[in-house]
C-alpha positions as a Markdown table, in Angstrom:
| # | Residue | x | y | z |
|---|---|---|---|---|
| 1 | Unk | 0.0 | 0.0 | 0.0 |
| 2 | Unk | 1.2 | 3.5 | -0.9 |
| 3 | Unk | 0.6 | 5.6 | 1.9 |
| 4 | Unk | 3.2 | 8.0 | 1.7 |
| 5 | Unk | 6.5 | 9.3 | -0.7 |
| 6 | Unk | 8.9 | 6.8 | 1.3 |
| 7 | Unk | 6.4 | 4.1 | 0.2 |
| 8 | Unk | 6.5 | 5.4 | -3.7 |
| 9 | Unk | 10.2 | 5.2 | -3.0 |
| 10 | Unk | 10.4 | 1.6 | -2.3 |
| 11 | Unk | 8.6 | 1.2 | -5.1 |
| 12 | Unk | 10.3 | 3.0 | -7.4 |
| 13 | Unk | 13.8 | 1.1 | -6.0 |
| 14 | Unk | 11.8 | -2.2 | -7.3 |
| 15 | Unk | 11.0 | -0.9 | -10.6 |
| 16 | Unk | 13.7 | 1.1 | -11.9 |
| 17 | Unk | 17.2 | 0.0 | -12.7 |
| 18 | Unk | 20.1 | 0.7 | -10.4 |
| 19 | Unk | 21.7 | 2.8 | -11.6 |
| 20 | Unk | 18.3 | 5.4 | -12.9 |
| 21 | Unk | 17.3 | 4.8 | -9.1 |
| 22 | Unk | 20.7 | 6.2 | -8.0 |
| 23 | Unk | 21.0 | 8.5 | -10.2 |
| 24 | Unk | 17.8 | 10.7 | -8.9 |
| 25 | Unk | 18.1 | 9.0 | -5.6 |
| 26 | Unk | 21.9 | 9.7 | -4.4 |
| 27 | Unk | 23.7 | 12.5 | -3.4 |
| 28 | Unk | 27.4 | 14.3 | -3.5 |
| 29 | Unk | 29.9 | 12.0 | -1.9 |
| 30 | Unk | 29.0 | 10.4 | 1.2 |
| 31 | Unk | 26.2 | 11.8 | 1.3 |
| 32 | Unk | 25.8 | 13.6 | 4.3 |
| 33 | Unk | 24.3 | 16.8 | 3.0 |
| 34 | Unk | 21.2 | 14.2 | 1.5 |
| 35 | Unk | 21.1 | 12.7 | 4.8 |
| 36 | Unk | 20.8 | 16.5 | 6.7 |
| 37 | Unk | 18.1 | 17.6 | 4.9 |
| 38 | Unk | 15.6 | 15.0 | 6.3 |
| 39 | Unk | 17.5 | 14.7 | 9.6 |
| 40 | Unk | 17.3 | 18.4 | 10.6 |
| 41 | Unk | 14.0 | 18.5 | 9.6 |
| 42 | Unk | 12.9 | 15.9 | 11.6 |
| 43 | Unk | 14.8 | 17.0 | 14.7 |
| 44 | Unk | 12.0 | 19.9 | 14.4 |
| 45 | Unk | 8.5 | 19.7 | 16.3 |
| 46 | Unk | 5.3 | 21.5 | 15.5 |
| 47 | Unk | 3.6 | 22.7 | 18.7 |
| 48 | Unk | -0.3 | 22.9 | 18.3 |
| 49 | Unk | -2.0 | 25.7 | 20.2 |
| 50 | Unk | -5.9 | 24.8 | 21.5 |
| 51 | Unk | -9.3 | 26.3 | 20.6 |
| 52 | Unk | -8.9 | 27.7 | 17.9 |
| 53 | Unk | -11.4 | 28.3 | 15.0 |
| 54 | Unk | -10.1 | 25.7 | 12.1 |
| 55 | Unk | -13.3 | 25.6 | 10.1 |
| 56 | Unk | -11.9 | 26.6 | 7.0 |
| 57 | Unk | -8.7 | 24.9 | 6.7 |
| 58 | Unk | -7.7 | 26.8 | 3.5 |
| 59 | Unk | -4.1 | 25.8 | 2.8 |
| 60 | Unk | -4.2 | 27.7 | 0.0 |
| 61 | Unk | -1.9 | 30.9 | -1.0 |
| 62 | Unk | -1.1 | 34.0 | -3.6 |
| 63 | Unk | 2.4 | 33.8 | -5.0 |
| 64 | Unk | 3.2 | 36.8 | -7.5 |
| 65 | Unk | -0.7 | 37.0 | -7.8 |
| 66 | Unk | -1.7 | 33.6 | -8.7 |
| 67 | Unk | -3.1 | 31.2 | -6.4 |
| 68 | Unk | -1.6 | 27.7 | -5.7 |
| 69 | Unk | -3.8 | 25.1 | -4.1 |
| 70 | Unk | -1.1 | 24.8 | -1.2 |
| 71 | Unk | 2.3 | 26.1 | -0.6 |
| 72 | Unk | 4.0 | 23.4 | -2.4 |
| 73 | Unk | 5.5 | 22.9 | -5.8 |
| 74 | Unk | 7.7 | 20.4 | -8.0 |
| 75 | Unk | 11.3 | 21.5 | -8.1 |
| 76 | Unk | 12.9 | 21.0 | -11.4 |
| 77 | Unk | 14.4 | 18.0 | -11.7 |
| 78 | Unk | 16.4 | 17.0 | -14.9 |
| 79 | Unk | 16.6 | 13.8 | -17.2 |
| 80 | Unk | 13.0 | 13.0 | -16.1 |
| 81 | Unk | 12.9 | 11.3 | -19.2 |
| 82 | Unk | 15.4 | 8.3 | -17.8 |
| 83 | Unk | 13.0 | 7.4 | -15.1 |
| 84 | Unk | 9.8 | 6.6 | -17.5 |
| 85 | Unk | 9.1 | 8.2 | -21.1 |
| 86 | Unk | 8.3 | 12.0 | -21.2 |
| 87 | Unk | 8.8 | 12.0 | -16.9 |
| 88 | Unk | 8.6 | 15.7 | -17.4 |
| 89 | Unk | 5.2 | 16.2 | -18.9 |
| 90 | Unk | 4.0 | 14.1 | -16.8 |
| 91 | Unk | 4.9 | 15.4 | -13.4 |
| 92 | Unk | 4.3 | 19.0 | -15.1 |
| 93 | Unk | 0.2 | 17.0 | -15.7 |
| 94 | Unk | 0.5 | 16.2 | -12.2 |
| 95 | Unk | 1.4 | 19.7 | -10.6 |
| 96 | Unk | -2.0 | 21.5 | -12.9 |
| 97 | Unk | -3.9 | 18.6 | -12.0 |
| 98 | Unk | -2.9 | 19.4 | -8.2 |
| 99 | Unk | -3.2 | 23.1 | -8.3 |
| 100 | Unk | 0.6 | 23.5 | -7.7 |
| 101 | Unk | 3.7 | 25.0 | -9.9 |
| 102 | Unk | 5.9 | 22.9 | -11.9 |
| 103 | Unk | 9.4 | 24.3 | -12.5 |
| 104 | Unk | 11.0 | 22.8 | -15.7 |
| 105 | Unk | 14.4 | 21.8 | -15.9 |
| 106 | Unk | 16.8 | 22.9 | -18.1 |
| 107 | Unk | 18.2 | 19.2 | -18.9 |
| 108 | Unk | 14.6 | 18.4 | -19.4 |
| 109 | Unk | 13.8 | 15.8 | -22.1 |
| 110 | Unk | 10.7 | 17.1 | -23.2 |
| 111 | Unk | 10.2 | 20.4 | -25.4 |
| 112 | Unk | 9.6 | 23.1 | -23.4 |
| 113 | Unk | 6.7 | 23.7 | -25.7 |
| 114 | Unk | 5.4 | 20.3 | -25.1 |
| 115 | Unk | 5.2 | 20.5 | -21.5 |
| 116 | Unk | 4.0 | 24.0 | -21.2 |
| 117 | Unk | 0.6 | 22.6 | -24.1 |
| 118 | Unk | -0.1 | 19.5 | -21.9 |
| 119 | Unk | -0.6 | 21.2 | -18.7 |
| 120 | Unk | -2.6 | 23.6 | -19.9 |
| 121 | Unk | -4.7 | 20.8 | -21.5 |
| 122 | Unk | -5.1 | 19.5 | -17.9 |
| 123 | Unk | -5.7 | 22.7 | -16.6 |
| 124 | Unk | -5.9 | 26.2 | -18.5 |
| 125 | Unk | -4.5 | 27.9 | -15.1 |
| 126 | Unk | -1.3 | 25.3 | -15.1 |
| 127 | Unk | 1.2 | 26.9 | -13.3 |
| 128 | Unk | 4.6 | 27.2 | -14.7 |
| 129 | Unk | 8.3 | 27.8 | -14.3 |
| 130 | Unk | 11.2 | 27.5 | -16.2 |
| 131 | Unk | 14.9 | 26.6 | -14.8 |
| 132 | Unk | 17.7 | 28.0 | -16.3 |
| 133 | Unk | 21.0 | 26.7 | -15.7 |
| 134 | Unk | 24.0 | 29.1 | -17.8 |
| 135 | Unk | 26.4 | 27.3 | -19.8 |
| 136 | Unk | 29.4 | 28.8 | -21.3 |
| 137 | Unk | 27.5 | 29.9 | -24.6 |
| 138 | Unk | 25.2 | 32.2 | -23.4 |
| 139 | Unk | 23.0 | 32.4 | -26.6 |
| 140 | Unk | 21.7 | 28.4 | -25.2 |
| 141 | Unk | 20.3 | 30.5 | -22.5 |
| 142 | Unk | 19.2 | 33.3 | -24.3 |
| 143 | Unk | 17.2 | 31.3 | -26.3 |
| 144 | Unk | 15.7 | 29.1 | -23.8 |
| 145 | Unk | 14.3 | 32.1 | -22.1 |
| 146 | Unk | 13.0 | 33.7 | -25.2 |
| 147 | Unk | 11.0 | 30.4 | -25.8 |
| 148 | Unk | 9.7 | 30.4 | -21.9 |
| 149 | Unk | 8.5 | 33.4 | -22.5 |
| 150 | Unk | 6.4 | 32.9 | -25.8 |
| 151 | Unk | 5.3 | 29.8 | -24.2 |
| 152 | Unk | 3.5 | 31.2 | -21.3 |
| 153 | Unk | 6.3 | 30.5 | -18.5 |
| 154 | Unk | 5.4 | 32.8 | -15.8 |
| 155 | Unk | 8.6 | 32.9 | -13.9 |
| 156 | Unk | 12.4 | 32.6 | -14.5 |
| 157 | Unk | 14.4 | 30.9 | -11.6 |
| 158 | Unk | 18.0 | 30.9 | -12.7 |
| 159 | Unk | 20.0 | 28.2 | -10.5 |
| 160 | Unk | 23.7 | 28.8 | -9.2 |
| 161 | Unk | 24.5 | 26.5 | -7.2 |
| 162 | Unk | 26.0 | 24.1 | -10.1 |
| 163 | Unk | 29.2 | 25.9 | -11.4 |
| 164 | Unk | 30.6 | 22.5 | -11.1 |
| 165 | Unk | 29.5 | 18.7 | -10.8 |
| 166 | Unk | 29.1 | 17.8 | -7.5 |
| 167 | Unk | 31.2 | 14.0 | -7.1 |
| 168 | Unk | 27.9 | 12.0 | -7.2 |
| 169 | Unk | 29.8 | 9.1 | -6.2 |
| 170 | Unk | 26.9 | 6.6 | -7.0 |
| 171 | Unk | 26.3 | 7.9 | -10.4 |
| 172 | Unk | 30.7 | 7.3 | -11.0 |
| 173 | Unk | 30.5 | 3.5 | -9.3 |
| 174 | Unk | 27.4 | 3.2 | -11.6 |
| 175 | Unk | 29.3 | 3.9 | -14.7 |
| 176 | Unk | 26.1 | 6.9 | -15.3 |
| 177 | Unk | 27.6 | 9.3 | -17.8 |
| 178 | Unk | 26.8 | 10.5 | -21.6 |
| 179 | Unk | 27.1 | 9.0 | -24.0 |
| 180 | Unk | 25.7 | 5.6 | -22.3 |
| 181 | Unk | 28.0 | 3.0 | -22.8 |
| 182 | Unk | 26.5 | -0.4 | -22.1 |
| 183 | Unk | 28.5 | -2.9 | -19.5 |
| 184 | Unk | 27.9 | -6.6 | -18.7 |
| 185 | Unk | 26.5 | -5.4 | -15.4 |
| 186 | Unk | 24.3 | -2.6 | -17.0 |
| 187 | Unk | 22.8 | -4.9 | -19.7 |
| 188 | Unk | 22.2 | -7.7 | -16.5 |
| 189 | Unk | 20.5 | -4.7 | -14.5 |
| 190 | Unk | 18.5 | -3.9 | -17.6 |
| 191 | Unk | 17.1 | -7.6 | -18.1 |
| 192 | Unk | 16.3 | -7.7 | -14.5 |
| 193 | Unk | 14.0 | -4.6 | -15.2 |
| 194 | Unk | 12.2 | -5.4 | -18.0 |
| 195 | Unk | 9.1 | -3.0 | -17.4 |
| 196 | Unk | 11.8 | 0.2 | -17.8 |
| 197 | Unk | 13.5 | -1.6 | -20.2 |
| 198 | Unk | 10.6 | -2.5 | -23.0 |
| 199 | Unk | 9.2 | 1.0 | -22.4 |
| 200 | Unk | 12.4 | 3.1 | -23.0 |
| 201 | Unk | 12.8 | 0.4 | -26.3 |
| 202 | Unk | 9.3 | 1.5 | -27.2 |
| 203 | Unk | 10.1 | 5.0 | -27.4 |
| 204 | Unk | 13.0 | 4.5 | -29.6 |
| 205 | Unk | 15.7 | 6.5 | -28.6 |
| 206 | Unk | 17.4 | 7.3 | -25.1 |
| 207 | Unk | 16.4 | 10.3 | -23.3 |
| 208 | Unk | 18.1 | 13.7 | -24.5 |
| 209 | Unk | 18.4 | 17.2 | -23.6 |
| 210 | Unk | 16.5 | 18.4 | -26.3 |
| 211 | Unk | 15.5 | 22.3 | -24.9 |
| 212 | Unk | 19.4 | 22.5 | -25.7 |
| 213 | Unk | 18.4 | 23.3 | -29.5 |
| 214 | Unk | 15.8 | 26.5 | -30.6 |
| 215 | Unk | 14.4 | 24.3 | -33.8 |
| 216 | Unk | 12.6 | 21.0 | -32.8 |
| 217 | Unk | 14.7 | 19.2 | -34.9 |
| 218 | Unk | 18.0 | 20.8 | -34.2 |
| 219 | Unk | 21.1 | 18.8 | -33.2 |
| 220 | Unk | 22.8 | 18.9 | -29.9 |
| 221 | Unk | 26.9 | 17.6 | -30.0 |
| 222 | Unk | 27.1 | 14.4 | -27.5 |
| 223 | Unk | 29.8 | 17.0 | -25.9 |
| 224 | Unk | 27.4 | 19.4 | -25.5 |
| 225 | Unk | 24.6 | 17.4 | -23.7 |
| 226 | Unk | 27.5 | 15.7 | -21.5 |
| 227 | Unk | 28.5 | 19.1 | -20.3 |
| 228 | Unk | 24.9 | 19.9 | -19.0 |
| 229 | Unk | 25.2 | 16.4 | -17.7 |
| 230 | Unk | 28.0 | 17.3 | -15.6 |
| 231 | Unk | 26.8 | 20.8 | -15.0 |
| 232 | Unk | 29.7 | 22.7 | -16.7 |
| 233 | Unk | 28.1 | 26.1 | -16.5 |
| 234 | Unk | 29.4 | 29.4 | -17.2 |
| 235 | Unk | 31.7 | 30.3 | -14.0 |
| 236 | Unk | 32.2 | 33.6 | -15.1 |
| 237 | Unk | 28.3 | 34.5 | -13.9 |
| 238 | Unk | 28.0 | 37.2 | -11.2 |
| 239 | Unk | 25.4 | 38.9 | -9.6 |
| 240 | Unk | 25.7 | 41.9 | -12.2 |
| 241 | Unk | 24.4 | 39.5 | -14.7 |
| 242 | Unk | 20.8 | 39.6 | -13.4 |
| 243 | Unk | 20.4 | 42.6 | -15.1 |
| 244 | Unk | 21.2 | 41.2 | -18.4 |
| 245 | Unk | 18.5 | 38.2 | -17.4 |
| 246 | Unk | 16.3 | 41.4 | -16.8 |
| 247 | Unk | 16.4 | 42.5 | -20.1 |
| 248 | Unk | 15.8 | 38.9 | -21.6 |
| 249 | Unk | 12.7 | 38.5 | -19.0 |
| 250 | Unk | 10.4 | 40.8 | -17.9 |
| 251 | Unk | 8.3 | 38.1 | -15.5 |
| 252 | Unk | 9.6 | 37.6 | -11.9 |
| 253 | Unk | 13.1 | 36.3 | -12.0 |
| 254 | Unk | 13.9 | 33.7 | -9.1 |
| 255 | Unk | 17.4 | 33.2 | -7.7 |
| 256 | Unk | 18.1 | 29.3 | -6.6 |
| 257 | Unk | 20.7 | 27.6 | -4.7 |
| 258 | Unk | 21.3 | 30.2 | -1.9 |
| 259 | Unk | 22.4 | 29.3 | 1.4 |
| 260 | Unk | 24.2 | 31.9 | 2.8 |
| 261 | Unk | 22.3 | 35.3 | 4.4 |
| 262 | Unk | 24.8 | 37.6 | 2.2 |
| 263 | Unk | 23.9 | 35.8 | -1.2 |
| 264 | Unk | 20.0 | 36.5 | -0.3 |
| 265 | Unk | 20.6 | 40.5 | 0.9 |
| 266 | Unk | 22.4 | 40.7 | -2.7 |
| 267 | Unk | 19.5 | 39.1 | -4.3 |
| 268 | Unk | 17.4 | 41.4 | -3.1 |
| 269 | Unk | 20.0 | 44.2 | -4.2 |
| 270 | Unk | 20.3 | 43.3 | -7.7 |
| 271 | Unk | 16.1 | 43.0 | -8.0 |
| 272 | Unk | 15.2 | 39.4 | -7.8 |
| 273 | Unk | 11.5 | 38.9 | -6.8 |
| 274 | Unk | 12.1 | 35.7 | -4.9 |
| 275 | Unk | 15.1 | 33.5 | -3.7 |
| 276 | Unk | 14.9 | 29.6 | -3.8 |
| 277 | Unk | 16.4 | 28.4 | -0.6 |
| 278 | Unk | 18.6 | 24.8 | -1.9 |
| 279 | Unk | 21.4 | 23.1 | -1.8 |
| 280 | Unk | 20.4 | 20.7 | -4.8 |
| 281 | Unk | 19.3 | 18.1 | -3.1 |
| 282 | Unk | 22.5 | 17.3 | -1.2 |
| 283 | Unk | 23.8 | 16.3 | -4.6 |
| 284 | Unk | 26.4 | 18.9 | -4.9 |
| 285 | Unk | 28.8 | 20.1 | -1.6 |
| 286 | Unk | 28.2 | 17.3 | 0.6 |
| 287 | Unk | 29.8 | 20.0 | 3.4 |
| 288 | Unk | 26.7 | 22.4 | 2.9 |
| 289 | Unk | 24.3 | 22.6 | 5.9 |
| 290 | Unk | 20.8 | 21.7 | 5.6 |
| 291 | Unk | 18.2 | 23.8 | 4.4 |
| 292 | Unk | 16.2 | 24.2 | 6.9 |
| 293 | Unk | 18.8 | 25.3 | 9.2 |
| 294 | Unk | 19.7 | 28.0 | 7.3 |
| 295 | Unk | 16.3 | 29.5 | 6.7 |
| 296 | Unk | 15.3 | 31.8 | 9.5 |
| 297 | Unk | 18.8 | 33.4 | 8.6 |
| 298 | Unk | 18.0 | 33.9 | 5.0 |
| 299 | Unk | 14.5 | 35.5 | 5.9 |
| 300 | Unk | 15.9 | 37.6 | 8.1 |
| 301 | Unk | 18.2 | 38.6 | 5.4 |
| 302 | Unk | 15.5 | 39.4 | 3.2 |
| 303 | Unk | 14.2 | 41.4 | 5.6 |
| 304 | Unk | 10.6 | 41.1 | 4.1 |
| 305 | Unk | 11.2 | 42.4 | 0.7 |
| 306 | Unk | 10.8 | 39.2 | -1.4 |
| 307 | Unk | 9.2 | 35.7 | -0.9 |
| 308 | Unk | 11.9 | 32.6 | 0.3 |
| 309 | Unk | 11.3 | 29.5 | -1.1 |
| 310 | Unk | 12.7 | 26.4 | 0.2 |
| 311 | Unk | 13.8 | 22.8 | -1.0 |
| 312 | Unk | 15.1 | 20.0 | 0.5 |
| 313 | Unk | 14.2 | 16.4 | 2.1 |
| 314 | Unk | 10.6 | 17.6 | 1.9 |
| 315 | Unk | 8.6 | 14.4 | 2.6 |
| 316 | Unk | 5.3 | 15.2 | 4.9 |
| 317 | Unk | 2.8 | 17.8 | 4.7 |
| 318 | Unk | 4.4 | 18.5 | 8.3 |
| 319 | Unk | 7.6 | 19.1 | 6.9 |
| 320 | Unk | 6.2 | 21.8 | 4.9 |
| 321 | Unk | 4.3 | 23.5 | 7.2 |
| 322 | Unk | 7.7 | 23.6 | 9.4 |
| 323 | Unk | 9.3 | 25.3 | 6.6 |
| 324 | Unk | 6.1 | 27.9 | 6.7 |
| 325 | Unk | 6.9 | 28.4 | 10.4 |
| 326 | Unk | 10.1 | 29.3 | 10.5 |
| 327 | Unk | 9.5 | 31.9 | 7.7 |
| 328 | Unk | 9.2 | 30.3 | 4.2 |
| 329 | Unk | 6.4 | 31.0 | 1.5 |
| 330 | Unk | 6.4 | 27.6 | 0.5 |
| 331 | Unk | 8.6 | 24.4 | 0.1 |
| 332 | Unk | 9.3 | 22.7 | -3.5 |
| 333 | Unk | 9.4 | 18.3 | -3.5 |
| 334 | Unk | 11.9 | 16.8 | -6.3 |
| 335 | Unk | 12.4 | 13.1 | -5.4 |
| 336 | Unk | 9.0 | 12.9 | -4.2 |
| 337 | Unk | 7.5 | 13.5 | -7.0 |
| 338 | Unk | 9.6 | 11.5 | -9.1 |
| 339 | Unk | 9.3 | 8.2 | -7.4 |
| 340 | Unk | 5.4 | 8.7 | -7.4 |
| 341 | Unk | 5.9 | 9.3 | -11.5 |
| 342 | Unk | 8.3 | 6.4 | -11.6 |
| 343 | Unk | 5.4 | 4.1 | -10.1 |
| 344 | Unk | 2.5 | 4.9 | -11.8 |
| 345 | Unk | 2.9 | 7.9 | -14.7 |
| 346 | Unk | 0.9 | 10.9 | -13.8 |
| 347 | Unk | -1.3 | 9.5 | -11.3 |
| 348 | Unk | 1.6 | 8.7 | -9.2 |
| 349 | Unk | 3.3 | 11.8 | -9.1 |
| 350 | Unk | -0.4 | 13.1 | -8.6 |
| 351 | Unk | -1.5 | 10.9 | -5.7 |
| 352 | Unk | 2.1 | 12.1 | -4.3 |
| 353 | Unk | 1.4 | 15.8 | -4.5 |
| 354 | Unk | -2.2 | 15.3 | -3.7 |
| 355 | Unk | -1.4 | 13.2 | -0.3 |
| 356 | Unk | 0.9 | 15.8 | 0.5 |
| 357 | Unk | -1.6 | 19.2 | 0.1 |
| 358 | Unk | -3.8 | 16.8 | 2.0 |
| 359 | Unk | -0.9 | 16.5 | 5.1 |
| 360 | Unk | -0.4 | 20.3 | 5.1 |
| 361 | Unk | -4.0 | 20.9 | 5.6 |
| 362 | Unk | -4.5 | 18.3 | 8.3 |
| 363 | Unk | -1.3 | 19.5 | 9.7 |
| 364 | Unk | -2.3 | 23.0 | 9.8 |
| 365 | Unk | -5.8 | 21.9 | 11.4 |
| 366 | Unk | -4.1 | 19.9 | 14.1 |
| 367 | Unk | -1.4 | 23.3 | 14.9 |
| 368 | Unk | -5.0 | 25.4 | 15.3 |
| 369 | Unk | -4.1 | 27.5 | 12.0 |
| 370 | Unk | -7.3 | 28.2 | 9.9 |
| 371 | Unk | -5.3 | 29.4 | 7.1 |
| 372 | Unk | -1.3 | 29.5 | 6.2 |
| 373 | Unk | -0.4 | 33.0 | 7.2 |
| 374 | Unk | -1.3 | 31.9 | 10.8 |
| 375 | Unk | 1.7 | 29.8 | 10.9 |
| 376 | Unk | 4.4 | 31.4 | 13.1 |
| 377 | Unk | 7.8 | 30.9 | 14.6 |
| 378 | Unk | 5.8 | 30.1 | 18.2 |
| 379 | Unk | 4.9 | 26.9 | 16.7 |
| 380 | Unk | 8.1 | 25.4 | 16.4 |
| 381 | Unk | 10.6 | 23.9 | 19.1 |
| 382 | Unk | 13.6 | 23.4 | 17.7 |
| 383 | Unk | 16.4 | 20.7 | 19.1 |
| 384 | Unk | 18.6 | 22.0 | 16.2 |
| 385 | Unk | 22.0 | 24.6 | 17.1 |
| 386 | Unk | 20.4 | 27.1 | 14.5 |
| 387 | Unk | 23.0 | 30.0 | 13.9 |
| 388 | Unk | 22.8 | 32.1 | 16.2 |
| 389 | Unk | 19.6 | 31.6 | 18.2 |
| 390 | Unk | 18.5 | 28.0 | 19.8 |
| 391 | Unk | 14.8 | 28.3 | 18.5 |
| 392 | Unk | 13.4 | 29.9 | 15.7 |
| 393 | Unk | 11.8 | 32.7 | 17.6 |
| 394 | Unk | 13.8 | 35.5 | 14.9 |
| 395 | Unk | 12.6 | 34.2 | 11.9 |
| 396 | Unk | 10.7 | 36.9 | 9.7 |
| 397 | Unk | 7.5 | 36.8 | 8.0 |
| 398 | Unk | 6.5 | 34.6 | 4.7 |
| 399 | Unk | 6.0 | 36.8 | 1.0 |
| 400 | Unk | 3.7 | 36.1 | -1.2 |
């Protein structure tokens, strides 16, 4: 029975092959960072307060003046497309069929295009986001931004935490790189997964990065798609180059992989609308703290101005709604997701997002909140050494 995302895992672990499991399971190095994430959070506690009028239970918000159905969204997660045929549209399906944003990956294998005409098919209000990641040719970027745009994207969130390839030391043992080159131990794995197997045959050809090229049918060098593989971006990028984003996109512009309280006051500084608290997953400087820990520090850095986002061994509804209390607008699920869509297609990244909207609504009835914006710092106790304070009593208000 799948109760839960750690349930959808387990699944997903039994149906996919080693080394796609690892490769959107595992982390940078040992892994520690990965582990943090869900550790910190679950060091946290939610503490209810009594009698108070939950009759509404509206879990709802208003981010950049749409409303989601909960604060919760689909990070972008790339090569989808490994995991089950067009994994992309389908989780994007899954987000407009919950009520919740999807933010598209750049090493997506589906057009952008695509993605962007099927959600809207399952709902005309889909909500969507496009992740750009900068490679050393900035005219890639340039155009994948022009396309967002003319495709109804409504927000840019540029990540830069990715510079460099984390060691994803799973993914090396694994023999996971472009182009694939098959092993006797890869080809056993594959014959032990037959399900994956006969439907990435069936699609007749393997996953690719194809956003990389404007035309539809324009060519992308194996080097090329390798280098977005390994996240060989453009390590010349500063903050003055928001402004050249700016002039590219005139939506709200989203900065991710932030963790430290300086990088989010010069967010603010050089006009982003919103900051996405990450540090990928754990899958890229295994020494990075958790998210969560660093939060109340980077909403206090904010100071108000913008909405903080957050992402990061997000599991429960109650996780979530921990994230809201000490100061976030809402939290973003990768994996999650994922192992629901590896499971079942759409309806199991849907039952995923769906069971978690449905925790952060009981959660918040249970905490005696009526409504999101009554979540505060007074409902959490904290057994984590947050910088600088022992609870989360300093944490500053949510954005929307």
């Amino acid at each position: 029975m799948n109760l839960n995302a750690n349930d959808r895992r387990r699944q997903a672990r039994r149906r996919l092959p080693r080394f796609v499991f690892d490769y959107v399971d595992g982390g940078a190095e040992t892994e520690d960072c990965l582990r943090r994430n869900e550790a910190d959070l679950a060091a946290l506690h939610l503490v209810p307060t009594a009698l108070r009028d939950t009759r509404h239970a509206d879990p709802g918000i208003t981010v950049f003046g749409r409303r989601w159905a909960a604060p919760l969204g689909v990070a972008p997660v790339g090569f989808s497309g490994l995991v089950r045929p067009h994994g992309d549209t389908l989780l994007a399906c899954a987000a407009a069929a919950t009520g919740v944003p999807h933010v598209l990956s750049t090493p997506s294998n589906d057009r952008l295009e695509a993605v962007r005409e099927a959600a809207l098919r399952r709902d005309p209000e889909a909500l969507q986001w496009m992740q750009l990641y900068v490679m050393g040719d900035r005219a890639i970027a340039e155009q994948l931004v022009r396309r967002a745009r003319a495709a109804g994207y409504s927000a840019l969130v540029l990540t830069v935490d990715a510079a460099v390839s984390g060691l994803r030391e799973r993914d090396v043992r694994n023999g996971f790189r472009l182009p694939f080159r098959f092993t006797p131990s890869t080809l056993l794995d594959l014959a032990l997964h037959p399900r994956w197997s006969l439907a990435m045959a069936m699609q007749g050809r393997s996953p690719s990065f194809v956003n990389l090229a404007e035309a539809d049918d324009g060519a992308t060098s194996p080097q090329l798609q390798a280098a977005l593989l390994s996240r060989t971006m453009d390590r010349t990028l500063a903050w003055e180059h928001l402004a050249w984003l700016r002039r590219l996109w005139d939506g709200p512009l989203l900065v991710k992989g932030l963790l430290h309280p300086g990088d989010a006051a010069l967010a603010v500084r050089h006009g982003a609308d919103g900051i996405v608290v990450s540090n990928h997953g754990g899958r890229q400087l295994d020494a990075a703290p958790s998210t969560i820990s660093v939060l109340p520090r980077m909403v206090d850095a904010v100071a108000g101005r913008i909405p903080v986002f957050v992402d990061g061994g997000f599991r429960r509804g109650s996780d979530v709604v921990k994230a809201l209390a000490a100061g976030a607008t809402a939290a973003f699920v990768g994996r999650a997701a994922v192992w629901g869509m590896a499971c079942d297609g759409e309806a199991g990244a849907r039952g995923v997002l769906a069971g978690l909207v449905d925790d952060i609504a009981r959660t918040l009835v249970l905490l005696g909140a009526d409504r999101v914006d009554e979540v505060a710092p007074h409902h959490l106790l904290a057994n984590l050494p947050f910088p600088g304070s022992a609870g989360l009593s300093h944490a500053g208000a949510r954005h929307g």
